[in-house]
C-alpha positions, 0 to 999 in steps of 0.5 A: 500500500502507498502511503502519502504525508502531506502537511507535515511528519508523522512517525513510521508508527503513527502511519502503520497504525492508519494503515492497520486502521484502514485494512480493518475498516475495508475488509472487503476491498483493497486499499491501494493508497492512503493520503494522510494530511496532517494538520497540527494536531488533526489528520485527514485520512483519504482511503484509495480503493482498488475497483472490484470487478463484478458481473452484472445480473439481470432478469431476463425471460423470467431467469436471472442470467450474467450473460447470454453466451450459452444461449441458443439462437431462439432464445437471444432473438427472444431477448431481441424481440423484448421491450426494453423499459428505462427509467425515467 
């Protein structure tokens, strides 16, 4: 992880303490960089997290499907012929 001080000095201590704090306030994601701005007596924590990849789920013809790779012909012009509803 980077780690970024700006506005002044903090001990090598006081910076794992932000990154320990910041693995456990981000269990789920990776935290890729940490800007700490030290102002006096106060920081300012910025956590930058690594985007997580996901695949999109929708519902379509009834089955909840990610994509339609293994779909035969008849069931894509299927999915074609649909109306699609946005939102307003």
């Amino acid at each position: 992880m980077r780690v970024d001080v700006t506005g002044g000095t903090i001990s090598q201590a006081e910076q794992d303490a932000y990154v320990a704090r910041a693995n456990t306030r981000h269990p789920h994601g990776t935290v890729e960089a940490l800007h700490i701005h030290v102002d006096g007596d106060y920081v300012d924590l910025e956590y930058v997290l690594r985007p997580e990849k996901f695949s999109r789920i929708r519902r379509i013809t009834g089955y909840l499907v990610g994509d339609m790779d293994r779909w035969n012909d008849a069931k894509t012009a299927e999915e074609a012929l649909r109306v699609k509803h946005t939102v307003a």
